[in-house]
LUMFI-815946 format. One record per residue: residue number from 1; residue in three letters; chain; x, y, z of N, C-alpha, C, CB in turn. Coordinates in Angstrom, 1 decimal. Glycine has a CB too. Layout:
N
nr;rest;kette;n.X;n.Y;n.Z;ca.X;ca.Y;ca.Z;c.X;c.Y;c.Z;cb.X;cb.Y;cb.Z
NUM;Ala;A;X;Y;Z;X;Y;Z;X;Y;Z;X;Y;Z
...
REM end
This chain:
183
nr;rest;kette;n.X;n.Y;n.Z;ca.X;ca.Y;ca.Z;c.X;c.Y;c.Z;cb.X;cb.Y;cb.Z
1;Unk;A;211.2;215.1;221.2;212.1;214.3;220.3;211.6;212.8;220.4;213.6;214.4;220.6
2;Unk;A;211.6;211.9;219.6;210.8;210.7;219.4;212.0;209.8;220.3;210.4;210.3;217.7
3;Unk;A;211.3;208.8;220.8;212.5;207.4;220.9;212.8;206.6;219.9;212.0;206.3;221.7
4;Unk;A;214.2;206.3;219.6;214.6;205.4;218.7;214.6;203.8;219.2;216.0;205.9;218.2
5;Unk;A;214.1;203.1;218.4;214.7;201.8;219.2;214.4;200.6;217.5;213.3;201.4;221.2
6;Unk;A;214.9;199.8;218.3;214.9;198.7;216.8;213.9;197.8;216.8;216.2;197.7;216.6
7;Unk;A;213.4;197.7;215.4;212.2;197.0;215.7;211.8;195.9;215.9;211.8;197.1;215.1
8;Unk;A;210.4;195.2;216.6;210.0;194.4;217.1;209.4;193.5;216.4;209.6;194.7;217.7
9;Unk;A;208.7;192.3;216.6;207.9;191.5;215.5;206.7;192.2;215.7;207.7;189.8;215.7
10;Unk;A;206.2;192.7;217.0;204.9;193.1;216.8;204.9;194.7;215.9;204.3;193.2;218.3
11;Unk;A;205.8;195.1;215.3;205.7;196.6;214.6;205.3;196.3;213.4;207.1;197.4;214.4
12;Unk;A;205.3;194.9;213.1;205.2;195.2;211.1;204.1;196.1;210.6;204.8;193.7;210.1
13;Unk;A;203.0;196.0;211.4;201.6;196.8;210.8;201.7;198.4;211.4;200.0;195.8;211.5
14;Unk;A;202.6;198.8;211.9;202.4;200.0;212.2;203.7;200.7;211.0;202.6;200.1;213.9
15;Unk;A;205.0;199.8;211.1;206.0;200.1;210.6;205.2;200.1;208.7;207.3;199.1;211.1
16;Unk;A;204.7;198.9;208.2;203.6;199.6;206.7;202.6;200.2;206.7;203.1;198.9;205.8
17;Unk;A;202.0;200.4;207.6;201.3;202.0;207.4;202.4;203.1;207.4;200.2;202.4;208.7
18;Unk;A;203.1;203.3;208.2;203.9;204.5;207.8;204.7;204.3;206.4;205.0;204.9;208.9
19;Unk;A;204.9;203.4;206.1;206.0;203.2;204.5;204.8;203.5;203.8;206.9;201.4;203.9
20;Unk;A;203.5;203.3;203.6;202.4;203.0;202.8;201.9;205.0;202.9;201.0;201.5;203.6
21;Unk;A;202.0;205.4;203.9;201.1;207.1;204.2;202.7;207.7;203.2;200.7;208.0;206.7
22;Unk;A;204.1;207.6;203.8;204.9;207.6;203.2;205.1;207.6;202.1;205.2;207.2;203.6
23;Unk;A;204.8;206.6;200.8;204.7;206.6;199.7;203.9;207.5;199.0;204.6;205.7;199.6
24;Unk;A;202.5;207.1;199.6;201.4;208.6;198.7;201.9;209.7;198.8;199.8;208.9;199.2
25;Unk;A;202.5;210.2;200.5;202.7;211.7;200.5;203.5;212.4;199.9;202.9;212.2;201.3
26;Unk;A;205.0;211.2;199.7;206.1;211.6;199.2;206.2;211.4;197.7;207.1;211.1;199.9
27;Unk;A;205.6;210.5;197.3;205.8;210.3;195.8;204.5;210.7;194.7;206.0;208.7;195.5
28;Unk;A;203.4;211.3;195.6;202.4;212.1;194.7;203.2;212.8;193.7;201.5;213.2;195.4
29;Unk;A;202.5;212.6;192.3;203.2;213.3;191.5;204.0;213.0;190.4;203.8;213.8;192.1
30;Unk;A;204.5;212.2;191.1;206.3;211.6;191.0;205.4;209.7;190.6;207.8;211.7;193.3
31;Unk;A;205.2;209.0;191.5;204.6;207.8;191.2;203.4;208.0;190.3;204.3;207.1;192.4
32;Unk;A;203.0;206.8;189.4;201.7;206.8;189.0;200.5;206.5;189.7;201.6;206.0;188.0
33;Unk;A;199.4;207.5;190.1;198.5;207.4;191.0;198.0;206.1;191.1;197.6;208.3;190.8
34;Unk;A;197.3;205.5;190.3;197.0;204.4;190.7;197.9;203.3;191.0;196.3;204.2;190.0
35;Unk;A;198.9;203.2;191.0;200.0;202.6;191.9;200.0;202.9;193.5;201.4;203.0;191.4
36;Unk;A;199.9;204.1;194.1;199.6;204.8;194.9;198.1;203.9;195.7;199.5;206.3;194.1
37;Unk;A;197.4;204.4;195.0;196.1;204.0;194.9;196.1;202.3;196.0;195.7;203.9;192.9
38;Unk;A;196.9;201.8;195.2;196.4;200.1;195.5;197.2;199.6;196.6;196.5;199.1;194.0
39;Unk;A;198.3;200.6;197.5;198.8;200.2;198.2;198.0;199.4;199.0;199.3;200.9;198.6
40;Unk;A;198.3;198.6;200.0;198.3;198.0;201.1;199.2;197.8;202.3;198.1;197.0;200.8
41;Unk;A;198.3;198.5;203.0;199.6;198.2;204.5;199.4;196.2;205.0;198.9;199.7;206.6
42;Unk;A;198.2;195.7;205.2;198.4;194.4;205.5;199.4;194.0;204.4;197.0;193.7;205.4
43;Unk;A;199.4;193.7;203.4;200.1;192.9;202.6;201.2;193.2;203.0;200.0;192.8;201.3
44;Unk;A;202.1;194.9;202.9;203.3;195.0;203.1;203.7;194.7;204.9;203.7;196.4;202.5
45;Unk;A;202.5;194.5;205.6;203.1;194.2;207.1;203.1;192.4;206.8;201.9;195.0;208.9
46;Unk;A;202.7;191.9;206.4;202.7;190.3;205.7;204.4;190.2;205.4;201.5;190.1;203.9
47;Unk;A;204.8;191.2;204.5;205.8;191.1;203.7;207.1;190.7;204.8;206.0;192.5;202.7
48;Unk;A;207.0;192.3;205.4;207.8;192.4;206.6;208.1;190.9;207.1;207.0;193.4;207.7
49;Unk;A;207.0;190.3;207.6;207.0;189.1;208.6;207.6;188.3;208.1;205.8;188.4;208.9
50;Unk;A;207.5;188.0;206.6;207.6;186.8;205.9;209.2;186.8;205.7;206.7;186.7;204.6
51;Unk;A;209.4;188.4;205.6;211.4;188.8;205.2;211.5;188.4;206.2;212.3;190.4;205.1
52;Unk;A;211.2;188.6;207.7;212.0;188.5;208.9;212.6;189.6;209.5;212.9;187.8;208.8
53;Unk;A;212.4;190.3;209.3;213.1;191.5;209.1;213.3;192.2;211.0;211.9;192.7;207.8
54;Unk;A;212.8;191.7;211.3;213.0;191.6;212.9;214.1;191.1;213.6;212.1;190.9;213.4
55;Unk;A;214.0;189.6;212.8;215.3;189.1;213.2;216.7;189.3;213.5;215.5;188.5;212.6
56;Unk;A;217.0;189.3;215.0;218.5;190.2;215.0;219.1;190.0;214.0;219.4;190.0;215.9
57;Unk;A;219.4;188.2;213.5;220.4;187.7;212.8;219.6;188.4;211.1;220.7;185.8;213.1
58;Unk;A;219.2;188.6;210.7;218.8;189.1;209.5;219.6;190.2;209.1;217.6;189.4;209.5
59;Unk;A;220.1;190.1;207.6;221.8;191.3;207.4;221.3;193.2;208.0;222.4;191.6;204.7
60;Unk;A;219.6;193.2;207.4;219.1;194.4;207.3;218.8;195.0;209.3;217.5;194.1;206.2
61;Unk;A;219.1;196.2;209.6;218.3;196.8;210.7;217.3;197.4;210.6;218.7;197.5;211.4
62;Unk;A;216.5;197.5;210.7;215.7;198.4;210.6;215.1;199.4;212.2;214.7;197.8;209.8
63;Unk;A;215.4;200.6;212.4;215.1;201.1;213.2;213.5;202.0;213.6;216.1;201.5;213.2
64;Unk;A;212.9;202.0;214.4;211.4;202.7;214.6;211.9;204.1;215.4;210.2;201.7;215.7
65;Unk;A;210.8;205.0;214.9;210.7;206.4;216.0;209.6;205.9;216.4;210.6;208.1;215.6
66;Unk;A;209.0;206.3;217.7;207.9;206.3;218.8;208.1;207.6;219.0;208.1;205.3;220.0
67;Unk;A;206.8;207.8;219.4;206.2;209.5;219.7;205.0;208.9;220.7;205.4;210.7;217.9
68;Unk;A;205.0;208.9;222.0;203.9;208.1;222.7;203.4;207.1;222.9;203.2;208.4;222.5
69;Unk;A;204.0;206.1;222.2;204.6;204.9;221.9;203.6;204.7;220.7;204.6;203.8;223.2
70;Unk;A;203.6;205.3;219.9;203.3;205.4;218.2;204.6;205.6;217.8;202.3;206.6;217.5
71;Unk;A;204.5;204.5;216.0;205.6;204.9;215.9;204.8;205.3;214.2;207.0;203.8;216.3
72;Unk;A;206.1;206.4;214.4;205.9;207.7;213.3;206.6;207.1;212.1;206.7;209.3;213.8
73;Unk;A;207.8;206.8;212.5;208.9;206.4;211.2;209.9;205.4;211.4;209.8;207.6;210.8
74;Unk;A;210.6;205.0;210.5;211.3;204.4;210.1;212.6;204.4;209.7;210.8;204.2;209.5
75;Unk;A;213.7;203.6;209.4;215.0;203.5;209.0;215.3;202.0;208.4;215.9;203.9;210.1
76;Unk;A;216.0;201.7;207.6;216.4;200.4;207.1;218.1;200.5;206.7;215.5;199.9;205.8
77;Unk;A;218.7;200.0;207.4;219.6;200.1;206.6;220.9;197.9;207.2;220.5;202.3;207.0
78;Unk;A;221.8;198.0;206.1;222.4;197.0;205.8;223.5;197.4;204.9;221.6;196.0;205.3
79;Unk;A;224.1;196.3;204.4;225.2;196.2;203.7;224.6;196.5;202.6;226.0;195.1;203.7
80;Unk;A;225.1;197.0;201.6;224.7;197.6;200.0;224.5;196.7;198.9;226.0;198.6;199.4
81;Unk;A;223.3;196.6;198.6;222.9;195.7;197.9;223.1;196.1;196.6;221.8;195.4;198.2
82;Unk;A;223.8;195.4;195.4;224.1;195.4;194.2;223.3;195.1;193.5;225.0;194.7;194.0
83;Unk;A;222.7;196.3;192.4;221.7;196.2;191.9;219.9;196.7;192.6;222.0;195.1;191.7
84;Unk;A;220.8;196.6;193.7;219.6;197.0;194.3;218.9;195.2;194.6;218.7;198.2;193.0
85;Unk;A;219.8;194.1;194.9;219.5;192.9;195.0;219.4;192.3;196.4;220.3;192.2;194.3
86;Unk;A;218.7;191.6;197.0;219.0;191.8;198.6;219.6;190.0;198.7;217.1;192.3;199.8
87;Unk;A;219.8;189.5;197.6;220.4;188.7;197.5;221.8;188.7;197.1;219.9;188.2;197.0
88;Unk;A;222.6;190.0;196.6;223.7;189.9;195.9;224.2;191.3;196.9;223.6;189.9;193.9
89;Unk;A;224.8;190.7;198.2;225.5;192.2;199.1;226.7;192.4;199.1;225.4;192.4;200.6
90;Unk;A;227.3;193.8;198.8;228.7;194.1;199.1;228.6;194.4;200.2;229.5;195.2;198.3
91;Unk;A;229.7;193.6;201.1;229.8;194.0;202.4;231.0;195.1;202.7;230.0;192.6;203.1
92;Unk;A;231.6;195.4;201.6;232.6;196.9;201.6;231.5;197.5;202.0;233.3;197.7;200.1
93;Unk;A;230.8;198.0;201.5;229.3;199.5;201.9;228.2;199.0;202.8;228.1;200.1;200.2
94;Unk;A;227.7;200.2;203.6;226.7;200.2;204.2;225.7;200.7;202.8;226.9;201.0;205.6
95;Unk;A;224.3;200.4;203.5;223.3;201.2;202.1;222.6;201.7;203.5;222.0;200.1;200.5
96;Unk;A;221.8;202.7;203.4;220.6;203.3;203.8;219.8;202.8;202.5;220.7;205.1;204.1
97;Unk;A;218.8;201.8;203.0;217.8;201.5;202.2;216.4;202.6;202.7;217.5;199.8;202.3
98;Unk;A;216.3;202.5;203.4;214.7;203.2;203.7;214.4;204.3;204.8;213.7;202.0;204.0
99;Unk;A;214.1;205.4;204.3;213.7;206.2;205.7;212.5;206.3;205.1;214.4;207.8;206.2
100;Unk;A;211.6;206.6;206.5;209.7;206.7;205.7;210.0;207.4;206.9;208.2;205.2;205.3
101;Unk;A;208.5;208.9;207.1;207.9;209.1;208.4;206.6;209.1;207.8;208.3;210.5;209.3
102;Unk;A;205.7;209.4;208.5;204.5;210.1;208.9;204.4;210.9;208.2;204.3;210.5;210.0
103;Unk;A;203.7;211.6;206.9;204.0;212.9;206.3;204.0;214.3;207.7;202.6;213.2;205.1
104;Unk;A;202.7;213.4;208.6;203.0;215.0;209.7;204.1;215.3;210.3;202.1;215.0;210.9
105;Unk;A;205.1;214.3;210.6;206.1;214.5;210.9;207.2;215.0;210.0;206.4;213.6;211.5
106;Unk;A;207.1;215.3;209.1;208.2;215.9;208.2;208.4;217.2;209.0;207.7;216.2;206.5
107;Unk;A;209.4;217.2;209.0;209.9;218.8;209.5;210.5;218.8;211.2;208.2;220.0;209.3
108;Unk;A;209.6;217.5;211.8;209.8;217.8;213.0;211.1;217.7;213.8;208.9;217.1;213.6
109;Unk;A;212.2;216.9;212.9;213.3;216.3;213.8;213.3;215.1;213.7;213.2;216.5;215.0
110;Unk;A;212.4;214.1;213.3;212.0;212.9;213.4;212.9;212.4;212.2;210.5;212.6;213.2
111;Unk;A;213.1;212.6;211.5;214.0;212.2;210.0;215.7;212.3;210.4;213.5;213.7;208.5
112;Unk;A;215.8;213.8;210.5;217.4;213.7;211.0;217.5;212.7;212.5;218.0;215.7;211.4
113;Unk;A;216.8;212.7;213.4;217.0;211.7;214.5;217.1;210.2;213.7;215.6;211.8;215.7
114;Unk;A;216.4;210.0;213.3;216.5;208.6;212.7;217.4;208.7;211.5;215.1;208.0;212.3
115;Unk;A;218.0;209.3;210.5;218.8;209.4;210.1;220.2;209.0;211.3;218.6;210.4;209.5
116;Unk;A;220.8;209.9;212.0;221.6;209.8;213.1;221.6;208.5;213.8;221.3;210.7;213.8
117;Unk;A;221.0;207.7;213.8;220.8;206.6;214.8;221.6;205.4;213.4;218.6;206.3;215.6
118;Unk;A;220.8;205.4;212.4;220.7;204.7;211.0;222.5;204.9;211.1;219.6;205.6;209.3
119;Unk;A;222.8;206.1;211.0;224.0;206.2;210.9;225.2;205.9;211.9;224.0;207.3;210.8
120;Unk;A;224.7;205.9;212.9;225.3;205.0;214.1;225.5;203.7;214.0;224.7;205.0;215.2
121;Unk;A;224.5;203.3;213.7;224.2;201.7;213.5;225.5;201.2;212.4;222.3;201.5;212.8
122;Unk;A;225.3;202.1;211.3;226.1;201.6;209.7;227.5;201.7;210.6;226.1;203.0;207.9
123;Unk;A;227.9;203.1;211.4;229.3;202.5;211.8;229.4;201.9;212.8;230.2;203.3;212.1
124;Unk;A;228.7;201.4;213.3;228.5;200.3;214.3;229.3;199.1;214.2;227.3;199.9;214.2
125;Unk;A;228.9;198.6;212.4;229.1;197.4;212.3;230.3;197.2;211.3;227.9;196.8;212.0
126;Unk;A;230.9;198.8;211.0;232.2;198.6;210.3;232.2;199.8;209.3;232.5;197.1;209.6
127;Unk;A;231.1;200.3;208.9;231.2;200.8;207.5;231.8;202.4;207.6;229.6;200.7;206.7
128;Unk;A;232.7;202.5;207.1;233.1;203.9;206.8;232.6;204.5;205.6;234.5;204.1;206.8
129;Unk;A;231.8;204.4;204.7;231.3;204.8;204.2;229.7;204.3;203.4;232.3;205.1;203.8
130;Unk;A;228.5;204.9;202.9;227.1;204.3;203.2;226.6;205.3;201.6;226.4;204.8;205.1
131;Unk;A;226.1;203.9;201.1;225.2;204.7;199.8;223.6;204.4;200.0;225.7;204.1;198.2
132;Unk;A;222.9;205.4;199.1;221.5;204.9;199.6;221.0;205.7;197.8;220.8;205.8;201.8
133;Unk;A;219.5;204.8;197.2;219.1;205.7;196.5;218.3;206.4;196.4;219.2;205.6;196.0
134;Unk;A;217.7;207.1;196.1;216.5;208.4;195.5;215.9;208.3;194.5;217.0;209.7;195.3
135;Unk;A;214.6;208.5;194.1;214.5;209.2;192.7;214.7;210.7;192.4;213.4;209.0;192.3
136;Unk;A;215.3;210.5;191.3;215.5;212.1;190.6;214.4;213.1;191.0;215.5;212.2;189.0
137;Unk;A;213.3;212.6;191.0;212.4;214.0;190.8;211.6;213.6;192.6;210.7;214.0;188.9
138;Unk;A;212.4;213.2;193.1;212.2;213.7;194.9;213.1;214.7;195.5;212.3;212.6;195.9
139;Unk;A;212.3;215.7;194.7;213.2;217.1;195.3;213.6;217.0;196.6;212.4;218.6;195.3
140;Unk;A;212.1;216.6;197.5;212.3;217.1;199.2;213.4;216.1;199.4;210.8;216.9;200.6
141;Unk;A;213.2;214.5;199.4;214.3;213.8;199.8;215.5;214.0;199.3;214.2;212.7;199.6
142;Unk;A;215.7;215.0;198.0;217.2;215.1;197.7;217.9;216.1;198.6;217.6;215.6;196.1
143;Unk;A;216.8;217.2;198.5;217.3;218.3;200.1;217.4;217.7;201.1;216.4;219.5;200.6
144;Unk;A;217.0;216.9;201.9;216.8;216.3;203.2;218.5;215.9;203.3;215.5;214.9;203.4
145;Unk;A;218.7;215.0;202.1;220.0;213.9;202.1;220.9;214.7;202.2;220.3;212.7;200.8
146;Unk;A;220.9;215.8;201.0;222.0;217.0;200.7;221.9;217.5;202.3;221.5;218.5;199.2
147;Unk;A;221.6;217.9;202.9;221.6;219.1;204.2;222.3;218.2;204.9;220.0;219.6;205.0
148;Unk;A;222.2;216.4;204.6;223.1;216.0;206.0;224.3;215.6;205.3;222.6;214.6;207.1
149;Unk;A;224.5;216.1;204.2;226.2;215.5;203.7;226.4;214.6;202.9;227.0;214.8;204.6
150;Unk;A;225.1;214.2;202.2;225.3;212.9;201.6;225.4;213.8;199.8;223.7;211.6;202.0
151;Unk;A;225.8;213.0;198.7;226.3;213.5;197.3;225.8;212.9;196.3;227.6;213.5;197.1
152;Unk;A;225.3;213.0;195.5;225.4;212.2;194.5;226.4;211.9;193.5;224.7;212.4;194.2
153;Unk;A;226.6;210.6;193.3;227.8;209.9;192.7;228.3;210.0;191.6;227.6;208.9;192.6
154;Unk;A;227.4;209.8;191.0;227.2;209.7;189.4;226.7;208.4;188.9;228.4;209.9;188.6
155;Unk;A;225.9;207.5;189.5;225.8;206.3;189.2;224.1;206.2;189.3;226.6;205.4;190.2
156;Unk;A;223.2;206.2;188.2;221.5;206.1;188.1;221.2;204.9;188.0;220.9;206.8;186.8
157;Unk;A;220.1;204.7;188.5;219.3;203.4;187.6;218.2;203.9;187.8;219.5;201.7;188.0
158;Unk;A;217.4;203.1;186.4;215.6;203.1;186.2;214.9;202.4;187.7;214.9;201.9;184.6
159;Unk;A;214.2;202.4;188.3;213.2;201.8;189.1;211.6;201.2;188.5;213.0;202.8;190.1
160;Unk;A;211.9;200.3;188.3;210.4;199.9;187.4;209.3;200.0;188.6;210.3;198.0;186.7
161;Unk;A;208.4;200.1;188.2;206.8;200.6;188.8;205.9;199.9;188.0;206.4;202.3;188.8
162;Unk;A;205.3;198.9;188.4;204.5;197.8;187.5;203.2;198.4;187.9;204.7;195.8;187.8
163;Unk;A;202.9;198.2;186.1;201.3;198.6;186.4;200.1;197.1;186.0;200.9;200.1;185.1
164;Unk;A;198.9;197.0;186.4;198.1;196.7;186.2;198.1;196.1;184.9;197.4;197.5;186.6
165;Unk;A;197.0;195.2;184.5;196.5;195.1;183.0;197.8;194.4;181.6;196.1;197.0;182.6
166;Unk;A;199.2;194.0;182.1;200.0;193.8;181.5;200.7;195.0;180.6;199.6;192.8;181.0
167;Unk;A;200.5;196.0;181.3;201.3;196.9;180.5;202.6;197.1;180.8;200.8;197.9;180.6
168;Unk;A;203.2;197.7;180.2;204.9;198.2;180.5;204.9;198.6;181.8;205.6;199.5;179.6
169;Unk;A;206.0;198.4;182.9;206.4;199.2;183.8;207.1;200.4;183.6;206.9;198.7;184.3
170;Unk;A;206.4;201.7;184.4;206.8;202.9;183.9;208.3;202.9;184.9;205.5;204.2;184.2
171;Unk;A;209.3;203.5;184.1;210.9;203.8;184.6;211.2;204.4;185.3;211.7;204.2;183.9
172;Unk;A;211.4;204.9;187.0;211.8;206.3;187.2;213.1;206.3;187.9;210.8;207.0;188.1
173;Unk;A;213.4;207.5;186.9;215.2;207.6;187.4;215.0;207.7;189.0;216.2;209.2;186.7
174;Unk;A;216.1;206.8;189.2;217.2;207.0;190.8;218.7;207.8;190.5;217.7;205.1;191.6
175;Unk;A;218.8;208.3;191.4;220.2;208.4;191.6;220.8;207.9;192.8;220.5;209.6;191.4
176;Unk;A;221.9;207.9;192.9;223.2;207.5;194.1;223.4;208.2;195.2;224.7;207.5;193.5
177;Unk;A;223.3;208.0;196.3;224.1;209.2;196.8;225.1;208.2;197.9;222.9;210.6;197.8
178;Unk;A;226.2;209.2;198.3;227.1;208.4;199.2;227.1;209.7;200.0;228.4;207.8;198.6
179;Unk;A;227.6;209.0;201.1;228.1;210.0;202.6;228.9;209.1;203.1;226.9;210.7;204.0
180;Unk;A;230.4;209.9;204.2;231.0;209.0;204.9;230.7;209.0;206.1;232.0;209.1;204.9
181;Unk;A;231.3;208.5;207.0;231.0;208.1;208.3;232.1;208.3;209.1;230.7;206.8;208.3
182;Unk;A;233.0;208.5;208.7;234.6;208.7;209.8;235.0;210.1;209.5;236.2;207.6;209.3
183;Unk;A;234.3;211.5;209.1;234.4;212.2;209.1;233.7;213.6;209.1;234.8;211.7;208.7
REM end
């Protein structure tokens, strides 16, 4: 079983490579490849730095698994951002913003452990209840979420995905899900 612990300034480059292997494995298909294609883990470990995202005082946690002192995966979570804005938070809701692993780790325990911790954390700091979203056509993440209790709402939105060249951003449905926490 991996160690959970919260993350450090020195994780950003390990913590986007796993969001980055994460994205191709999980959204082949589903994303437009060449979006895929042009990731970057430097830029998104840049990003990390520049959020802060380390910072105790920063609203977001984000939590690491370690497997040997690698870390495999990820958790993000905070108060529920409206719109999906990380400027405009309801502090009624917790959100689960982000689980990523390792594609090799799918399956292993690594997901529900860091789920569980994510979930500790949200009632930690008050929330009895925690939304987080999906896209529609991520079957595996809708079974992952469904298996631990979580529902969907009834509440969608588009996710734009900007392409290259000034063209339109392609739309992909999200949905809602909620789960509680005091029960």
């Amino acid at each position: 079983m991996p160690t959970i612990r919260r993350e450090e300034p020195d994780d950003a480059e390990s913590i986007a490579r796993v969001h980055v292997h994460g994205w191709r494995a999980g959204y082949a298909g589903i994303m437009p490849e060449e979006v895929l294609r042009r990731l970057n883990p430097a830029a998104w470990a840049q990003r990390r730095r520049d959020l802060g995202t380390a910072d105790p005082e920063h609203p977001f946690t984000t939590l690491v698994a370690e497997d040997d002192g690698v870390v495999t995966g990820f958790a993000t979570f905070g108060p529920y951002r409206n719109n999906q804005d990380r400027g405009d938070l309801d502090p009624a809701y917790g959100e689960l913003v982000a689980i990523y692993l390792e594609p090799a780790r799918w399956g292993s325990g690594t997901g529900p452990a860091l789920l569980a911790a994510a979930r500790a954390g949200l009632a930690e700091r008050g929330w009895r209840e925690y939304r987080l979203w999906v896209l529609a056509d991520n079957a595996r993440a809708r079974r992952f979420y469904e298996r631990a209790g979580h529902s969907p709402d009834g509440e969608e939105t588009a996710y734009p995905v900007p392409l290259h060249g000034g063209r339109a951003p392609v739309l992909l449905r999200e949905l809602r899900y909620t789960a509680r926490l005091d029960g």
